[in-house]
mmCIF file of the N, C-alpha and C atoms, coordinates in Angstrom:
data_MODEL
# 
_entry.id   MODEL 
# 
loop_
_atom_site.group_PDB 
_atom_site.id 
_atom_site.type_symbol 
_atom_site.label_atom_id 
_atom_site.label_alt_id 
_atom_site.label_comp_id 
_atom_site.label_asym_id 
_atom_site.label_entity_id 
_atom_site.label_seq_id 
_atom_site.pdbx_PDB_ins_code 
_atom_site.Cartn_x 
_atom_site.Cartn_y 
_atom_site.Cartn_z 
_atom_site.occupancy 
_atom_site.B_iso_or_equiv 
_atom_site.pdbx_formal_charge 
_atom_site.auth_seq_id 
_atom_site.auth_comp_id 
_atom_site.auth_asym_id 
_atom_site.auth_atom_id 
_atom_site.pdbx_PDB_model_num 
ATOM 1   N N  . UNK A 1 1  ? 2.512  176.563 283.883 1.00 0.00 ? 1  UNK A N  1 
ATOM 2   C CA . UNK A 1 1  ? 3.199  177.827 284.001 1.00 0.00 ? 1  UNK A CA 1 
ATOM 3   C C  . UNK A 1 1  ? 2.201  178.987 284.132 1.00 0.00 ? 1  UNK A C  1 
ATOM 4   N N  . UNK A 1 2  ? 1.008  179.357 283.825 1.00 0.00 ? 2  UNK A N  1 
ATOM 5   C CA . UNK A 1 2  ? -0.034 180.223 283.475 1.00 0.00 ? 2  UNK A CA 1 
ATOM 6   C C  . UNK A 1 2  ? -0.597 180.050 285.057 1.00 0.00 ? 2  UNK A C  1 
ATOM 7   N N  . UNK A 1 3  ? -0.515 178.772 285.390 1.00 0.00 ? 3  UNK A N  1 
ATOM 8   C CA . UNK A 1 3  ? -1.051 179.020 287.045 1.00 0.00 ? 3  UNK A CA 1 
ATOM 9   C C  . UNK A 1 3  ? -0.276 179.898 287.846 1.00 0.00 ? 3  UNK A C  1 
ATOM 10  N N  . UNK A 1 4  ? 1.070  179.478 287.688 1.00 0.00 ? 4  UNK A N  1 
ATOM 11  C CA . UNK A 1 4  ? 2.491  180.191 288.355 1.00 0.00 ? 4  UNK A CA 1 
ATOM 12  C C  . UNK A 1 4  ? 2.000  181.497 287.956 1.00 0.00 ? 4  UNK A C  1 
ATOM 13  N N  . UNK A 1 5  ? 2.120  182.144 286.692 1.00 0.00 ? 5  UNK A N  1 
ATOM 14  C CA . UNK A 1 5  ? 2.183  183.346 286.680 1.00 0.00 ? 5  UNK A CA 1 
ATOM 15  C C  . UNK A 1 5  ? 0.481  184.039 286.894 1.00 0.00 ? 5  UNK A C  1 
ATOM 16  N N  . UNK A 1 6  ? -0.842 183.645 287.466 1.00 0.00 ? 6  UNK A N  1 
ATOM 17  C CA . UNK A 1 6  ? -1.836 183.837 288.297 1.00 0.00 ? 6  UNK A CA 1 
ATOM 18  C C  . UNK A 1 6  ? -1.241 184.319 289.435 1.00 0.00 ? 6  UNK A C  1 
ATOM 19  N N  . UNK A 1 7  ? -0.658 182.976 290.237 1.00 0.00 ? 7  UNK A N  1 
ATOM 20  C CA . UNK A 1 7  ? -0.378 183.267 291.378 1.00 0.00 ? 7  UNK A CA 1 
ATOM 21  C C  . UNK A 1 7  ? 0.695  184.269 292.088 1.00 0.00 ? 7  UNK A C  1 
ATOM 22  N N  . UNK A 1 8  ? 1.442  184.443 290.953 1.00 0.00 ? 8  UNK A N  1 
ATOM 23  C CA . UNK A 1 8  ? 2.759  185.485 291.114 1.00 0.00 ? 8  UNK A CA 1 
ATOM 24  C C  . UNK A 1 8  ? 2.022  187.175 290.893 1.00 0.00 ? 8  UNK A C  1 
ATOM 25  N N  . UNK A 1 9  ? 0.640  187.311 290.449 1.00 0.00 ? 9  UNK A N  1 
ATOM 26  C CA . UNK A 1 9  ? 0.290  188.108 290.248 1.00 0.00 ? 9  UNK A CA 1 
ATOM 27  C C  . UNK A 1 9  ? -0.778 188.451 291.344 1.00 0.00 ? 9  UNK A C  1 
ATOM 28  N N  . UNK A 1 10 ? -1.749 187.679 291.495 1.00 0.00 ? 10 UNK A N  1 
ATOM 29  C CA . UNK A 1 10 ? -2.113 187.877 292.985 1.00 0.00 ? 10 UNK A CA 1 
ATOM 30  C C  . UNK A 1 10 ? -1.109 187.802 294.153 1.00 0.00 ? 10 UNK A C  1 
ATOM 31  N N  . UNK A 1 11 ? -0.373 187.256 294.445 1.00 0.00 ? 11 UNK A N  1 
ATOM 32  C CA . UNK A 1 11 ? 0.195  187.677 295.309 1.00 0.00 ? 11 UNK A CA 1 
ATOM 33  C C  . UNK A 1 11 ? 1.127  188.675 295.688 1.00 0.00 ? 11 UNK A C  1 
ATOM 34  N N  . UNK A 1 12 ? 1.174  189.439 293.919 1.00 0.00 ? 12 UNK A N  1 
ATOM 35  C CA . UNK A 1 12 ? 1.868  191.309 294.193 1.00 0.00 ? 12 UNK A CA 1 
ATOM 36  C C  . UNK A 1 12 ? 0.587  191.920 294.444 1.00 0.00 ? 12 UNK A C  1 
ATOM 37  N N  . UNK A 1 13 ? -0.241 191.718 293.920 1.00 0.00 ? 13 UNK A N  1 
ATOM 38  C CA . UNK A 1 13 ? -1.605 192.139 294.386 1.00 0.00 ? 13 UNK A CA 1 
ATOM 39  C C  . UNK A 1 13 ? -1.706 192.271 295.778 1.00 0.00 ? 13 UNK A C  1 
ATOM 40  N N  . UNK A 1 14 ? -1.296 191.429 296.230 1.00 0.00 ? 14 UNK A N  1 
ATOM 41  C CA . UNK A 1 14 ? -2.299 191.239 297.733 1.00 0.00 ? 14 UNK A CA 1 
ATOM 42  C C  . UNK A 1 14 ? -1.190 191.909 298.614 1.00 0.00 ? 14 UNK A C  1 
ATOM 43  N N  . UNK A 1 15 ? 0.294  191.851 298.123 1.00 0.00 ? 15 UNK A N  1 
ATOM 44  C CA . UNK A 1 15 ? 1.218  192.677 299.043 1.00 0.00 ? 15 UNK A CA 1 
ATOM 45  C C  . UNK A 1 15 ? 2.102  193.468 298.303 1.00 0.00 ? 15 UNK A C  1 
ATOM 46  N N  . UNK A 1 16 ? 1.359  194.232 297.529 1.00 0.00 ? 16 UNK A N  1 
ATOM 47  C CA . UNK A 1 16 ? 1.844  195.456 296.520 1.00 0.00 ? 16 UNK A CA 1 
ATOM 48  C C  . UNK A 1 16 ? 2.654  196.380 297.361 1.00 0.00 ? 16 UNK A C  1 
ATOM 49  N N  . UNK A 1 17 ? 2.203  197.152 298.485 1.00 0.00 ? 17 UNK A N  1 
ATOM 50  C CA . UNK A 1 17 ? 2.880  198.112 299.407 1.00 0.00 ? 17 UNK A CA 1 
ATOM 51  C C  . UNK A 1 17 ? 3.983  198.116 299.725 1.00 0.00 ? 17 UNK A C  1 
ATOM 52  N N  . UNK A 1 18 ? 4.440  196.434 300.564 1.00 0.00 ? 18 UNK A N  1 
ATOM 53  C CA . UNK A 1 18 ? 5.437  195.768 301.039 1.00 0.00 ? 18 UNK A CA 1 
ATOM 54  C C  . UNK A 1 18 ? 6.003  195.405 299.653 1.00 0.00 ? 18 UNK A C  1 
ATOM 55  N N  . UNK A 1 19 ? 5.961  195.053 298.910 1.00 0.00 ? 19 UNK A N  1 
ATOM 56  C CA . UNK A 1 19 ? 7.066  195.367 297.627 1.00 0.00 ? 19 UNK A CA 1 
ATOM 57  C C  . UNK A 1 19 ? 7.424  196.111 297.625 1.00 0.00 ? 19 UNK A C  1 
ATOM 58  N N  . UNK A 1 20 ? 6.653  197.492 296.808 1.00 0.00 ? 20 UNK A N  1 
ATOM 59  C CA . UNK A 1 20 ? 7.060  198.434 296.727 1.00 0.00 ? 20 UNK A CA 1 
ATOM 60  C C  . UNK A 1 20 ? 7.811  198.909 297.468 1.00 0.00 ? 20 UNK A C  1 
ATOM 61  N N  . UNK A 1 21 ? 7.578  198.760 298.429 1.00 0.00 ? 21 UNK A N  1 
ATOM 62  C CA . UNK A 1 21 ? 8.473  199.618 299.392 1.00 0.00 ? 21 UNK A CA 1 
ATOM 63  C C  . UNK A 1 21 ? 10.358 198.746 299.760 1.00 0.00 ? 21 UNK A C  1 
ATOM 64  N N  . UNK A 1 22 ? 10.189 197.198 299.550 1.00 0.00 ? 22 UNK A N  1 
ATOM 65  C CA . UNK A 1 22 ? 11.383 196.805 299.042 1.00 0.00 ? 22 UNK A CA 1 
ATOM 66  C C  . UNK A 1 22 ? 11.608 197.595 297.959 1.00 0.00 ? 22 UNK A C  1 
ATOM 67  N N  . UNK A 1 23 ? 11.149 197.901 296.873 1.00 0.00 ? 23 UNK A N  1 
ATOM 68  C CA . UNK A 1 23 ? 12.010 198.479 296.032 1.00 0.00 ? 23 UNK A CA 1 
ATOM 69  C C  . UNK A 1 23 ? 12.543 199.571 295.971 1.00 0.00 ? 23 UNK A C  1 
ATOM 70  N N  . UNK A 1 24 ? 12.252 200.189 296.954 1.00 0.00 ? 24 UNK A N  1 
ATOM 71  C CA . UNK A 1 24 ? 12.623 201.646 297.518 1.00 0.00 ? 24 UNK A CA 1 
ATOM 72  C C  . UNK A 1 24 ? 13.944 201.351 297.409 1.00 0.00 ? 24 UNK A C  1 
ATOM 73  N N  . UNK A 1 25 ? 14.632 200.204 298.035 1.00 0.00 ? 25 UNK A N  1 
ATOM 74  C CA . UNK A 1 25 ? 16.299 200.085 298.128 1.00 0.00 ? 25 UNK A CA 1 
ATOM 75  C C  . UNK A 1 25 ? 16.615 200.363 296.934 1.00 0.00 ? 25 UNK A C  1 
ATOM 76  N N  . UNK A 1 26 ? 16.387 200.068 295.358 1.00 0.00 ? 26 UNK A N  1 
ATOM 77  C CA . UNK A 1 26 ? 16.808 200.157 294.300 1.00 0.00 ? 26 UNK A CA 1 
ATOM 78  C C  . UNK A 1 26 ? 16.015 201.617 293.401 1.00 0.00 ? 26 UNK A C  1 
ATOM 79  N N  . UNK A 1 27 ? 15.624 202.664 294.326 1.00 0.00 ? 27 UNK A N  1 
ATOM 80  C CA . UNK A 1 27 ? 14.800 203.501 293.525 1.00 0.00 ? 27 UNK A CA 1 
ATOM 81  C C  . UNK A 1 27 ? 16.137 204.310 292.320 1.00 0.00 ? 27 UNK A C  1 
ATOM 82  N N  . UNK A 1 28 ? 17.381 204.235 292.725 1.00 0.00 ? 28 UNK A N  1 
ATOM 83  C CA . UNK A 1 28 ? 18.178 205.035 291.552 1.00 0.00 ? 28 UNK A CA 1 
ATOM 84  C C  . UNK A 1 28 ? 18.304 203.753 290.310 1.00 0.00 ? 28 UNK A C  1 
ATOM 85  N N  . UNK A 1 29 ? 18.130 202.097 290.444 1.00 0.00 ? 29 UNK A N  1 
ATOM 86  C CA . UNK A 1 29 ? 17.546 201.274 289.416 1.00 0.00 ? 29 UNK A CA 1 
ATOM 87  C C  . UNK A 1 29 ? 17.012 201.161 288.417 1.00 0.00 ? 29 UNK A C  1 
ATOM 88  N N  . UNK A 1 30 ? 15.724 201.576 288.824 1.00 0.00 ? 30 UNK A N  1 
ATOM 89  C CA . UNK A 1 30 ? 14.660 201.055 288.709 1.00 0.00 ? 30 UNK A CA 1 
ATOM 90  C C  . UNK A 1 30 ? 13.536 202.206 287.893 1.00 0.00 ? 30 UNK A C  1 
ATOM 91  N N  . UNK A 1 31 ? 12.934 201.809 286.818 1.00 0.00 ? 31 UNK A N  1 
ATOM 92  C CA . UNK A 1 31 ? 12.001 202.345 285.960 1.00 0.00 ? 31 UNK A CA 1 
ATOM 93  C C  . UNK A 1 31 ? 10.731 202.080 286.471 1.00 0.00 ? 31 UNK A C  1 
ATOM 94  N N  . UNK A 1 32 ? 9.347  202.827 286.755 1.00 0.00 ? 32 UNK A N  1 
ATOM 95  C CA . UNK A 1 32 ? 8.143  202.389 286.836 1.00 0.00 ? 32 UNK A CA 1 
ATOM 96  C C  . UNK A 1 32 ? 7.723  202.590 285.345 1.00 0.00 ? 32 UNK A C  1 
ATOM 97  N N  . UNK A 1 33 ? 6.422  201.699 285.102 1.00 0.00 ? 33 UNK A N  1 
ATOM 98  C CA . UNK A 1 33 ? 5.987  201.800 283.758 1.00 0.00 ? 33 UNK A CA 1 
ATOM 99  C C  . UNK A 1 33 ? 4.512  201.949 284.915 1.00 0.00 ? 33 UNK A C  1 
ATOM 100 N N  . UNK A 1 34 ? 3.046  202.673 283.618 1.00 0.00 ? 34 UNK A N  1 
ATOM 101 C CA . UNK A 1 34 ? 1.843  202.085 284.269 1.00 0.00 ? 34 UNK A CA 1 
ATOM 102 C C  . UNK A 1 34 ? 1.056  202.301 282.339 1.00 0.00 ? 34 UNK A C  1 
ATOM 103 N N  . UNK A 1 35 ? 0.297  202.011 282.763 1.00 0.00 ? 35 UNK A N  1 
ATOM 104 C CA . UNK A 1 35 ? -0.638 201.915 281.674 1.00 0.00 ? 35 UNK A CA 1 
ATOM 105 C C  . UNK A 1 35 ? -1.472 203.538 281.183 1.00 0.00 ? 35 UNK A C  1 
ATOM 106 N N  . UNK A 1 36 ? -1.309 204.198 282.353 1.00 0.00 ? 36 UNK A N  1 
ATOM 107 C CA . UNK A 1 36 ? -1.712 206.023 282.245 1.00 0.00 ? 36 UNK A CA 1 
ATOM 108 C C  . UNK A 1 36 ? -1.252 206.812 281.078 1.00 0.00 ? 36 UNK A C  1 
ATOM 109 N N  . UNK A 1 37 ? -2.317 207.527 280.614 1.00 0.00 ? 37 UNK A N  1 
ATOM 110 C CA . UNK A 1 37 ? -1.706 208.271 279.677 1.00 0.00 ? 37 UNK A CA 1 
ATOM 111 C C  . UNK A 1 37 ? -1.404 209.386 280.639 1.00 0.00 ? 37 UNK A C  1 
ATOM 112 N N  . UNK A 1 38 ? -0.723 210.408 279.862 1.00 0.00 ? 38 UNK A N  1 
ATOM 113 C CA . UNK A 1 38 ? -0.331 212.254 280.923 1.00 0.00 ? 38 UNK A CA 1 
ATOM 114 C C  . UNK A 1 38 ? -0.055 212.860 279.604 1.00 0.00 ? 38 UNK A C  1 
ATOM 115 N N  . UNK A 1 39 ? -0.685 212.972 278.679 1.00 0.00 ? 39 UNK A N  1 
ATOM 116 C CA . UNK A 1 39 ? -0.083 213.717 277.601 1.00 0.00 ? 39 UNK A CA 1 
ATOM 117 C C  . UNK A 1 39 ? -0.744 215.192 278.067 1.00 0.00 ? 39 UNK A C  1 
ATOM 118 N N  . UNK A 1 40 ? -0.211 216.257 277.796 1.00 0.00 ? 40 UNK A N  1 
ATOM 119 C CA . UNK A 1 40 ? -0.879 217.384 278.210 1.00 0.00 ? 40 UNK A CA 1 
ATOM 120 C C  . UNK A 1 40 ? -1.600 217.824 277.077 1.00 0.00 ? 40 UNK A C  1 
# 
């Protein structure tokens, strides 16, 4: 399973854009998270 989830991760890696941009259909969905802080 740890290979699966390698490979499920390089391969958003490698076509991150083209996701993303599928997910455009669901942008009223859909939450982004990132690891950034923005505290002012």
């Amino acid at each position: 399973m740890l290979k699966m989830m390698y490979k499920w991760t390089r391969d958003f890696e490698q076509n991150r854009s083209s996701f993303e941009t599928k997910l455009k259909l669901y942008n009223d969905k859909l939450i982004k998270l990132s690891n950034e802080l923005n505290f002012p």
